[in-house]
N, C-alpha and C positions, 0 to 999 in steps of 0.2 A: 507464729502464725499471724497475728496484729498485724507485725512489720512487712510480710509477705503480701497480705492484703492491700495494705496501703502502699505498696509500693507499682500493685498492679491494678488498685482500683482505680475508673475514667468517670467520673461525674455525666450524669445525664447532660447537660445543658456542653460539655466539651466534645464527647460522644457524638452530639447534632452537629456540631461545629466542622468537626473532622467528616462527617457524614457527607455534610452539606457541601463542603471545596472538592472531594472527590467525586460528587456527583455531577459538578459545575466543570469539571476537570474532562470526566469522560465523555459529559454532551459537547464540549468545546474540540478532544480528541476525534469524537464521530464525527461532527461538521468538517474538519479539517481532511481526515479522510474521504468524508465523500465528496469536495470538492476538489481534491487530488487525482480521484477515480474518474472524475468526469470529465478532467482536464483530459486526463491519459485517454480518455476513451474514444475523442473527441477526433475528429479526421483530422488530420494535419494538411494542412493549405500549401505549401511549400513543398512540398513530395514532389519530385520526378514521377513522369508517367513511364511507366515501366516498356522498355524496347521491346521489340516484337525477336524473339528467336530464329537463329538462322538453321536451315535445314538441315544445315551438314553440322558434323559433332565436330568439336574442337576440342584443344591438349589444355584448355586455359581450366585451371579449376572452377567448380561451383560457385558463385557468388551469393554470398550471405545476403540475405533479403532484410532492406533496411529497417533498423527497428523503429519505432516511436520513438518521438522526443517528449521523455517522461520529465525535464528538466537541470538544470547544473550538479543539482545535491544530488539526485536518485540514479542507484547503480541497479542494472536490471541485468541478472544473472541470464535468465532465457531457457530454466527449465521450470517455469511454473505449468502445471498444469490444470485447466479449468475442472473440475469435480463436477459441474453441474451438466457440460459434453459426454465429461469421460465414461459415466456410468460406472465410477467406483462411490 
């Protein structure tokens, strides 16, 4: 029982330590985030102004409506849905 203790007891003052880097981890994670969010959110300057449609239908398929540029690393699937629109 001794041994089982001491093997899983964390000293106050380590306790804080480990407290403290996780805490300073996930304010630094938040920040990151939301300057990511605001990049993404941000109108893009470079965008084509989008063609006017012609009357008549044509055989050419639907064209995918350009996404955001989220950046080199970030892969964006394109089935998120917003929860705070959706009303679920």
């Amino acid at each position: 029982m001794v041994q089982w203790f001491q093997e899983r007891y964390i000293a106050r003052e380590e306790h804080q330590r480990i407290v403290d880097y996780y805490r300073k981890l996930v304010a630094q994670l938040h920040g990151n985030v939301r300057d990511l969010r605001a990049r993404a959110e941000a109108p893009v300057t470079d965008a084509p102004q989008p063609a006017e449609e012609p009357d008549d239908v044509t055989e050419e398929p639907a064209k995918v409506p350009q996404e955001r540029a989220l950046g080199p690393n970030v892969v964006s699937l394109g089935f998120y849905r917003d929860r705070r629109n959706s009303g679920a």
